[in-house]
C-alpha positions in Angstrom: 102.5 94.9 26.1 100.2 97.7 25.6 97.2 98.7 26.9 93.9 99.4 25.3 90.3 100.9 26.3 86.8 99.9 24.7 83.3 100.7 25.8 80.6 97.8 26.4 77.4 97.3 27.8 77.0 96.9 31.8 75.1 93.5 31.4 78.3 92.1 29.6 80.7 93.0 32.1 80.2 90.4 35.2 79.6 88.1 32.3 83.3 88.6 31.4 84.3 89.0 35.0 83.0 85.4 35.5 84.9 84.2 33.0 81.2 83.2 30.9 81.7 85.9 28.1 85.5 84.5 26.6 85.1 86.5 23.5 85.1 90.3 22.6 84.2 90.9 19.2 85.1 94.3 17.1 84.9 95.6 13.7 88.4 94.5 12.3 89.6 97.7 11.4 93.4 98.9 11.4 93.4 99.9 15.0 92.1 96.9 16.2 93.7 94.5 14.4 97.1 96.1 15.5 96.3 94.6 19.2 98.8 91.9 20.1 98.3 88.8 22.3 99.6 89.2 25.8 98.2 92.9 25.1 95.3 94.3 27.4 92.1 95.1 26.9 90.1 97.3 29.6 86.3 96.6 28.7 84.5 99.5 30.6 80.7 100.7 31.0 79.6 103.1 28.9 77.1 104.2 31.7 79.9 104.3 34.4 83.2 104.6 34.2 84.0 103.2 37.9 82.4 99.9 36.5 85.3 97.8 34.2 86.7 94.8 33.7 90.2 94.3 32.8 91.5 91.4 30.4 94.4 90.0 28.2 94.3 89.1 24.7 94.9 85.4 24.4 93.9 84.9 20.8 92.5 86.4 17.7 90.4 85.6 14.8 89.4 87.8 12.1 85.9 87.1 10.1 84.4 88.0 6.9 80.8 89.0 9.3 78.8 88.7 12.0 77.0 85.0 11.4 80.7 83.3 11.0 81.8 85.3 13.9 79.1 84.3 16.3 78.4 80.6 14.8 80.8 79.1 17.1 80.5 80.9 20.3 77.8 82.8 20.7 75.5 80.2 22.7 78.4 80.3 25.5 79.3 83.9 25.5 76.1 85.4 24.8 74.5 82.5 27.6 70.8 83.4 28.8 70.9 86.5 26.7 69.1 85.2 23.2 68.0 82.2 22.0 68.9 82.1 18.9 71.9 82.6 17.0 69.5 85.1 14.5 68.3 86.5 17.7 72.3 87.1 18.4 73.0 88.7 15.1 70.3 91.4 14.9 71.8 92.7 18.6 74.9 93.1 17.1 74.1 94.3 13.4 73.4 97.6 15.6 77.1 98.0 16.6 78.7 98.8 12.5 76.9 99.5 9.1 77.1 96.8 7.0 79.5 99.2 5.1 82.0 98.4 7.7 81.7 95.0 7.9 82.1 94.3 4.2 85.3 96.8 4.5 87.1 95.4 7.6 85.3 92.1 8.8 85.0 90.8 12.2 87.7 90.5 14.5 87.3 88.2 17.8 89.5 88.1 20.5 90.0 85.8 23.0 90.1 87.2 26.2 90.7 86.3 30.2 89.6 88.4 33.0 93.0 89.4 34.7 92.8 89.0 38.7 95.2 90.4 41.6 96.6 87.6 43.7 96.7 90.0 46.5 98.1 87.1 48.8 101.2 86.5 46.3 101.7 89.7 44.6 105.1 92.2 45.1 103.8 95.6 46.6 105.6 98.9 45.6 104.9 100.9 49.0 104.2 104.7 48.6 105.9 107.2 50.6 103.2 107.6 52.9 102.7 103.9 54.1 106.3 103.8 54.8 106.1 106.3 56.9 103.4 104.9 59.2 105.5 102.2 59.4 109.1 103.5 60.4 107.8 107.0 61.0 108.7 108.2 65.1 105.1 109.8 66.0 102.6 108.6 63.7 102.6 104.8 63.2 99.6 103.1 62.3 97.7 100.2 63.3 96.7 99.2 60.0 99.9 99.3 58.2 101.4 97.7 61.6 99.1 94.9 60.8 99.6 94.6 56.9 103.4 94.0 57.5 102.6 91.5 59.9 100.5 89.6 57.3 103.9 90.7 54.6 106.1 89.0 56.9 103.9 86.0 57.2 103.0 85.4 53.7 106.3 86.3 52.8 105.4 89.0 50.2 107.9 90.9 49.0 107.4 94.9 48.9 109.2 97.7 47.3 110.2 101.7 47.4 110.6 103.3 44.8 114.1 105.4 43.6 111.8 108.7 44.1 110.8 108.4 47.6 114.5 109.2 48.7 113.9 112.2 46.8 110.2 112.8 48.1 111.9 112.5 52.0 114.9 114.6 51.3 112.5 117.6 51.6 111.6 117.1 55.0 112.8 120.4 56.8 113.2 118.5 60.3 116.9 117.2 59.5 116.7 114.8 62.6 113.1 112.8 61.2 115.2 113.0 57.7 117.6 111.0 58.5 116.1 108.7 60.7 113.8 107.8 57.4 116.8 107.6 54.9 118.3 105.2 57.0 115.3 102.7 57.5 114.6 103.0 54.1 117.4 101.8 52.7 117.1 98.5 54.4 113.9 98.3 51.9 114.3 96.7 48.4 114.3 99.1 45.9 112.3 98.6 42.5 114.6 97.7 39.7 114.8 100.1 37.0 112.1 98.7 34.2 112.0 100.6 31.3 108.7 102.9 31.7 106.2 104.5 28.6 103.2 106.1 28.7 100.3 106.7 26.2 97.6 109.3 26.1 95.3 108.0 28.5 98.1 108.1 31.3 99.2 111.8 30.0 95.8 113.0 29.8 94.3 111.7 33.4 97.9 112.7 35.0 97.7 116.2 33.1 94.1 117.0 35.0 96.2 117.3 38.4 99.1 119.5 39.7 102.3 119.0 37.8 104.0 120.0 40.9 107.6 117.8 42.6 104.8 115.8 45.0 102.7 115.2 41.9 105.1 114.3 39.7 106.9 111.7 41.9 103.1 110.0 42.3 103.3 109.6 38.7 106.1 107.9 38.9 104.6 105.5 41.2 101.2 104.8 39.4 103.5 104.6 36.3 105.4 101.3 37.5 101.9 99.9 38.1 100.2 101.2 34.7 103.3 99.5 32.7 102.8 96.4 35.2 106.8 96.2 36.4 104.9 95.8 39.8 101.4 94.4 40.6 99.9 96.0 43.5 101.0 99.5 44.9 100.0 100.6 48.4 99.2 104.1 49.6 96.5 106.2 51.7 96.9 109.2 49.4 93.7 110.4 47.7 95.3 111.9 45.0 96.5 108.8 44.1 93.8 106.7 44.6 91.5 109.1 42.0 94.4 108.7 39.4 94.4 105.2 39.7 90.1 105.2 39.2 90.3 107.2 36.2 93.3 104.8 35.1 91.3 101.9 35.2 93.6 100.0 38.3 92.0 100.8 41.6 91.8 97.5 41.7 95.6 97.5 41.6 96.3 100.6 43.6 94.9 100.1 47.2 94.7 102.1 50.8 96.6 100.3 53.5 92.9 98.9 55.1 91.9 97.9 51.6 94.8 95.2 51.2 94.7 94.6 54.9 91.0 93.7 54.4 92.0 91.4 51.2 94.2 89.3 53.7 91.7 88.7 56.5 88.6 87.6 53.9 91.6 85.1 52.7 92.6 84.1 55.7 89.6 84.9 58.5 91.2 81.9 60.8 93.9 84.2 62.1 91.6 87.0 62.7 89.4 87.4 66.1 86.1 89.4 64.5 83.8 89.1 67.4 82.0 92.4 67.6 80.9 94.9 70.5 82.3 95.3 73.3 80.5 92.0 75.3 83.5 88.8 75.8 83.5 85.9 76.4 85.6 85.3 79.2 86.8 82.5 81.8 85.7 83.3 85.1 89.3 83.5 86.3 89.8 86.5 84.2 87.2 88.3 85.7 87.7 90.7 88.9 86.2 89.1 91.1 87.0 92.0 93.7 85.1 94.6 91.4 81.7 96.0 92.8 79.4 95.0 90.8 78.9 91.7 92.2 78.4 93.2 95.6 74.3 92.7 95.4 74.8 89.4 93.9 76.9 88.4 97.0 74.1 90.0 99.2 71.2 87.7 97.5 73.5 84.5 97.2 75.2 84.3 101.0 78.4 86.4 100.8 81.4 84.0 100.7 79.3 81.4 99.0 79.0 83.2 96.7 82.8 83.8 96.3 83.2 80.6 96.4 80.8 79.3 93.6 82.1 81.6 91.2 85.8 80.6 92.1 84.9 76.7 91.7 83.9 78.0 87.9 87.4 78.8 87.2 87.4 77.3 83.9 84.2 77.9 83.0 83.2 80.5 80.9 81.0 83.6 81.2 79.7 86.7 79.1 80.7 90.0 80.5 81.0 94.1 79.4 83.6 96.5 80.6 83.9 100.0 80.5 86.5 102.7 81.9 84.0 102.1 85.3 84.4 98.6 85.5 82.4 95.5 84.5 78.9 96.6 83.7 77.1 93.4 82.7 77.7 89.3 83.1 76.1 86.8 81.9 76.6 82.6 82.6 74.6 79.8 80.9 74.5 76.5 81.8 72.8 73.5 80.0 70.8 71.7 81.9 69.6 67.7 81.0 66.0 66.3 81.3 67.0 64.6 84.9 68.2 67.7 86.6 67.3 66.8 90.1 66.7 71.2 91.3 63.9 70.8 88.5 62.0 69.1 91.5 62.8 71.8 94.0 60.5 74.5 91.4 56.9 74.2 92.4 55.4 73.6 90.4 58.1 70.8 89.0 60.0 71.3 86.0 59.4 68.8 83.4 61.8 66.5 82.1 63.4 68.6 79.3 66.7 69.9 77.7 66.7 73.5 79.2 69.3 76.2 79.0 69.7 77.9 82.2 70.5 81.4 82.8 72.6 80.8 85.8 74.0 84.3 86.8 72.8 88.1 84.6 72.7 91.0 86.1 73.2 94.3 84.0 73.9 97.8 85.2 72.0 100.9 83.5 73.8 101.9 80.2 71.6 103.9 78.0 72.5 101.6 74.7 71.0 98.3 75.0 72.9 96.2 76.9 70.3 94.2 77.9 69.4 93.3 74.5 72.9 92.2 73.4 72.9 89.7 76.2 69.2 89.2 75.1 70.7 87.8 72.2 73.6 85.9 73.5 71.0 83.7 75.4 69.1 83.1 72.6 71.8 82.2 69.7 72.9 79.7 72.2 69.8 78.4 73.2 68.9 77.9 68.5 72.5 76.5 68.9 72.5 73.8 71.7 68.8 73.0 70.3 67.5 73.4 73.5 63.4 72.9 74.7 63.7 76.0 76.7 65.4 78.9 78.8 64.9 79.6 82.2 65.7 82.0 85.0 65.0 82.3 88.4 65.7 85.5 90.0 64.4 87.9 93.0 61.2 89.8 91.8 61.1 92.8 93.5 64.2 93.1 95.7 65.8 95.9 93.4 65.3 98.4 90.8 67.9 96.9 88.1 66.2 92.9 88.7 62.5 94.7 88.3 64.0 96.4 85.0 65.7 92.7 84.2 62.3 91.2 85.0 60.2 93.5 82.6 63.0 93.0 80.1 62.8 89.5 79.7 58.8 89.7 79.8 59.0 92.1 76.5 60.9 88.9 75.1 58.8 86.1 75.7 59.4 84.7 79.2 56.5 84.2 81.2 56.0 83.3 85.1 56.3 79.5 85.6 56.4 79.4 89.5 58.9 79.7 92.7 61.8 78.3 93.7 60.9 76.4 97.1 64.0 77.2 99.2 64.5 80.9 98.4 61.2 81.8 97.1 63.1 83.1 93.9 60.9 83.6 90.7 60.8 81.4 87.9 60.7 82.4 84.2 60.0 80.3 81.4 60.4 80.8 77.6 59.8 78.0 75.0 61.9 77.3 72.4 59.3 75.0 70.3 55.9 76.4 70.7 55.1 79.7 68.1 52.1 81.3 69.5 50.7 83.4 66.5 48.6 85.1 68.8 51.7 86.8 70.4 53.7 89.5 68.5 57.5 88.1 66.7 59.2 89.9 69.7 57.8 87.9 72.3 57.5 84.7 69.9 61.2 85.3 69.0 64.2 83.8 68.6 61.2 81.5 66.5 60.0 81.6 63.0 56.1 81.0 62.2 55.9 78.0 59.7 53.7 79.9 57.3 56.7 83.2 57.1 57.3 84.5 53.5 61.0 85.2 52.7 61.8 88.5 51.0 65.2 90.0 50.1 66.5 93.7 51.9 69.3 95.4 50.2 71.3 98.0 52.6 73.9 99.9 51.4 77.3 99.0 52.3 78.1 102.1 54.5 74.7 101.3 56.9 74.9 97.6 56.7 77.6 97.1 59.3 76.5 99.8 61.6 73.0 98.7 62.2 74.1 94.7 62.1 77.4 94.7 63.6 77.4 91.0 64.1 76.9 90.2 60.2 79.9 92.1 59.2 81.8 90.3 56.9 85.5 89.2 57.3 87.2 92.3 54.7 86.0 94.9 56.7 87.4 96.8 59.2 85.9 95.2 63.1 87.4 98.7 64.6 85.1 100.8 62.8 82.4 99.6 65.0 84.4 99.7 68.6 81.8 103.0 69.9 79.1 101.5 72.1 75.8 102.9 70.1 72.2 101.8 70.6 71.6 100.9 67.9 74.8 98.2 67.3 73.7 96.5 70.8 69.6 96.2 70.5 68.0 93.1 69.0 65.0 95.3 67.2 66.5 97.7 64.8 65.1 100.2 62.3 64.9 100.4 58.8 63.3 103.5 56.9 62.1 102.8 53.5 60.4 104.8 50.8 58.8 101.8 49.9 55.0 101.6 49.2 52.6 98.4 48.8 55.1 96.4 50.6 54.1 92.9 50.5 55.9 91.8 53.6 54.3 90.9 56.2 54.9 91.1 60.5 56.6 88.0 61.2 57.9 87.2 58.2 61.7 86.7 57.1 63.8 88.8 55.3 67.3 87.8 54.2 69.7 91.0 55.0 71.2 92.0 51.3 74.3 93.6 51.9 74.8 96.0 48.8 78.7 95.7 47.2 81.0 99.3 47.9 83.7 97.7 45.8 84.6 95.7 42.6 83.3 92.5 41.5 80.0 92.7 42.9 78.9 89.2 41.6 80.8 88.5 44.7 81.3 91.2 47.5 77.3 91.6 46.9 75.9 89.4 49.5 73.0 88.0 52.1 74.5 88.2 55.3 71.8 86.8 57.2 68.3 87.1 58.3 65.9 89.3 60.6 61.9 89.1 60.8 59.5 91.8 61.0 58.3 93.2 64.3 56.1 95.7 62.1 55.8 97.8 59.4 54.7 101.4 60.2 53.9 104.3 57.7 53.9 107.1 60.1 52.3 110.7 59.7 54.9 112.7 61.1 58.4 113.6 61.5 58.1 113.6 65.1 56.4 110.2 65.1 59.1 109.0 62.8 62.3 110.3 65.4 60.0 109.1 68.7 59.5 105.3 67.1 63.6 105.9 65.9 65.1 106.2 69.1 67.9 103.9 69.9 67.3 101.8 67.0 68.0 103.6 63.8 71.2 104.8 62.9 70.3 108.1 62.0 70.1 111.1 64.2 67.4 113.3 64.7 68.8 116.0 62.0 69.1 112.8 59.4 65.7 111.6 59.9 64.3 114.9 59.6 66.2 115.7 55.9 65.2 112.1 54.9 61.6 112.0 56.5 60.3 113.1 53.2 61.2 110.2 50.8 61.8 107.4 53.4 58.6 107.7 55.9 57.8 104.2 56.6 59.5 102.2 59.4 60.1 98.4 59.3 60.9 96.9 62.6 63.6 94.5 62.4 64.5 91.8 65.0 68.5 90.4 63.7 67.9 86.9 63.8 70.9 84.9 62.3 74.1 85.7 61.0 75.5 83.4 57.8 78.4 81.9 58.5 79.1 81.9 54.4 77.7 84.9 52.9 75.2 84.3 50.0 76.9 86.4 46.7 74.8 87.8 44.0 76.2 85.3 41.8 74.6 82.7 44.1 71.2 84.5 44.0 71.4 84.5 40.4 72.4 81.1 39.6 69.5 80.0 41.7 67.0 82.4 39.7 66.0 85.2 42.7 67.0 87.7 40.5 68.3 88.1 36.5 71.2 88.1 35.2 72.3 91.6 35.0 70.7 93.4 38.4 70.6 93.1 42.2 67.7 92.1 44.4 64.9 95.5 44.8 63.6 96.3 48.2 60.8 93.6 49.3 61.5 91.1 46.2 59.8 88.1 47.5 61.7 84.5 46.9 60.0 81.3 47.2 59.9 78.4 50.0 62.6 76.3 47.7 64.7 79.2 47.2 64.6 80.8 50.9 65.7 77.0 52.3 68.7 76.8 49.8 70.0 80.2 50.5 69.7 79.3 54.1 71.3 76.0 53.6 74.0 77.3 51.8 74.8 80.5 54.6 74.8 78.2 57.6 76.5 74.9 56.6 80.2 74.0 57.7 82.4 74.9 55.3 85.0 71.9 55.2 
């Protein structure tokens, strides 16, 4: 089997990715028509070289031209593209004089994307990743992790012959031999017969050809002549070979493959995000101070005693090194509640979700609106009329900051509570007053919103909506408590101009692909509406409207300020429980065939309540 390396055009390569495009087509001369079935074919972008698909050669045909070339297939491989087969052939009479093609003919080959099982598929370990396995000092959670999910999937992995000799040069004779004696209860790669061409000499010769470098080689080689599917390892080195081999798809970090496990298999994997829990009440210290002023408005040892009769019951709370910080406890209440009549005035009959305890100590990065949101994804989710609260108005500086909180969100003074002369606030779950602004309207949509699609690159997506990250990345990225990650309203800066959107409308969170195949790791992720579009005038206006929200700091905002000085305010609204891929968006027409969405692209009614239909239903 050999290897083989052609140039194409970036709109053909998802096509062949998606298995659409079956058929590569070539002028038929001596090279080509030396390519053997079973052989592969690497069809990369002659734009960009990190963009390829890689394929195997399941058939061939030769033709006398284009027209009997094309008659057969071209509708199905060429789909969308042209409609007509004449249309077809004056594309490709651009590719070889008709010289050429009188000389050699056509030559078609049948061809099949070629995909990693990564679930199934032996793994040749590198040096390295053994190491953070077996090593004394420096073991590492990933790679702990990944050979959980080896053992469990029973995959089997490899060392190679050289790493005995790459670990025979450590100088410490003690760490030495503690490694050659773990590693030879590994399997050890059989001995396949090896060759290179070239391309692999060529990209190899670019590098060191020092004893490190050479036994890396030896490595990628295995993979490059495919005696082994997948190799493992976190060096850099490595990796770049392995792009400018045309594999990285087959040569990953530790966290890469890790990641490829828990997007298989998310049921194993606990991805709630931040640092607020759920938590049964028994778990919870009751003994730590911060219910002391609860148990000074609520009668002491009642108080002790209510929350030790909720035993089973569930609660919301944040811990720090200091202790718990923040709890929350909801309750759903029915239509014949009988302490509705004790309200004056009464409570009518409805569904309500009641915030039963919150309190929330100072902590500079949102907390309040994290809990904010708690409430309100279970108040969409129970499908309740409203939320209330009851609490002491002005008894303390942290329930007047709670107070003012909830106003700037929509809850407004209902009445008292006739026993305790506690405060009641209301918030409606049906009624959308467009005379309010979407922050105090929200978690609610206004019926006339437009829908519009937001792309964010990959490395800000996650940062600034921690709760739509998807099931491949890496949750522990995220484990710093920062403003930004916890607060309902976030920032996005845009360069944008004659933006369409409006405040209140929707937009559907467009998650921009940092890896291969981005038909499918290109996806909506969920949905946020506008707060409010600003085009400020200054830097300093820019950082002052930034704070807490954005992820940049002050330094970024200022080197950006020039080409992104419009903020859009941002409330997250709903996270997709199936992420919407590009492929999706394309088969349903939001955007063509061969690009992603732009900033602001407007999608219609039908379009925005499939998209939605498709993120949020049950998978079975």
């Amino acid at each position: 089997m050999k290897t083989y390396y052609m140039k194409i055009r970036d709109k053909y390569i998802d096509a062949v990715r998606d298995g659409v495009k079956k058929h590569e087509y070539r002028l038929a001369s001596p090279e080509r028509t030396q390519i053997r079935i079973g052989d592969n074919i690497i069809l990369f972008s002659n734009q960009n070289k990190k963009e390829y698909v890689r394929t195997t050669v399941k058939g061939k045909t030769i033709y006398k031209d284009w027209k009997e070339a094309l008659e057969k297939n071209w509708q199905s491989d060429f789909k969308d593209l042209y409609s007509t087969l004449d249309d077809a052939l004056i594309e490709c009479y651009r590719f070889f004089t008709k010289q050429e093609v009188d000389e050699y003919g056509i030559i078609s080959f049948d061809i099949e994307p070629c995909y990693v099982d990564y679930c199934s598929t032996p793994v040749l370990l590198d040096t390295n990743i053994f190491i953070k396995r077996e090593g004394i000092n420096n073991v590492s959670f990933e790679v702990t992790t990944l050979f959980n999910w080896f053992d469990k999937k029973n995959i089997t992995r490899y060392v190679h012959a050289k790493s005995k000799d790459e670990i025979a040069l450590y100088q410490d004779v003690k760490v030495r031999e503690n490694l050659l004696l773990k590693l030879n209860s590994y399997n050890e790669l059989p001995s396949f017969s090896v060759h290179t061409d070239e391309v692999f000499d060529k990209v190899v010769s670019l590098f060191a050809d020092d004893a490190n470098g050479r036994i890396d080689n030896a490595l990628l080689k295995e993979v490059y002549n495919d005696n082994v599917g997948l190799l493992v390892t976190d060096d850099n080195l490595m990796l770049l070979k392995a792009e400018m081999l045309y594999m990285r798809d087959k040569v990953l970090t530790s966290t890469e493959l890790l990641e490829k496990f828990e997007s298989k298999f998310p049921k194993n994997i606990n991805y709630k995000m931040l640092a607020v829990k759920l938590k049964l009440f028994e778990e919870v210290a009751l003994s730590d101070s911060f219910f002391d002023t609860l148990r000074e408005d609520y009668g002491g040892q009642k108080f002790d005693q209510w929350f030790k009769g909720k035993g089973k019951e569930s609660a919301y709370v944040f811990e720090d090194k200091n202790g718990i910080q923040g709890f929350l406890y909801l309750k759903i209440e029915l239509p014949n509640e009988k302490d509705y009549l004790k309200i004056s005035p009464i409570l009518s009959p409805k569904k309500r979700l009641k915030i039963g305890t919150f309190k929330i100590n100072s902590s500079g990065f949102r907390l309040g609106e994290r809990f904010l949101k708690i409430i309100f994804d279970n108040a969409r989710q129970t499908s309740v009329d409203e939320i209330y609260v009851t609490l002491f108005e002005n008894k303390r500086q942290d329930v007047i900051r709670l107070k003012s909180l909830l106003e700037q969100w929509g809850f407004v003074k209902h009445g008292y509570k006739n026993d305790n002369g506690e405060l009641v606030l209301v918030k409606s779950m049906h009624a959308y007053d467009d005379s309010l602004e979407p922050k105090r309207n929200y978690p609610l949509i206004k019926e006339t919103a437009n829908a519009f699609i937001l792309p964010i690159k990959a490395e800000y997506h996650t940062d600034l909506f921690p709760d739509k990250i998807l099931k491949n990345e890496n949750m522990h990225l995220y484990e710093e408590n920062l403003a930004h990650r916890y607060a309902i309203e976030k920032i996005y800066l845009t360069g944008a101009f004659n933006i369409k959107a409006k405040q209140g409308d929707v937009v559907l969170i467009y998650r921009m692909s940092d890896q291969w195949y981005k038909s499918y790791s290109s996806v909506v992720t969920g949905l946020a509406i506008i707060q409010d579009i600003i085009t400020t005038n200054t830097v300093d206006e820019c950082i002052r409207l930034c704070k807490n929200r954005s992820i940049f700091d002050e330094q970024s905002i200022r080197s950006l300020y020039g080409q992104y000085p419009t903020i859009v305010k941002l409330l997250d609204f709903v996270s997709f429980k199936n992420p919407v891929t590009l492929k999706q968006l394309r088969e349903l027409g939001v955007v063509d065939a061969y690009s992603g969405p732009r900033p602001f692209t407007a999608i219609k009614k039908d379009q925005y309540d499939v998209i939605y239909k498709m993120g949020m239903e049950e998978k079975q």
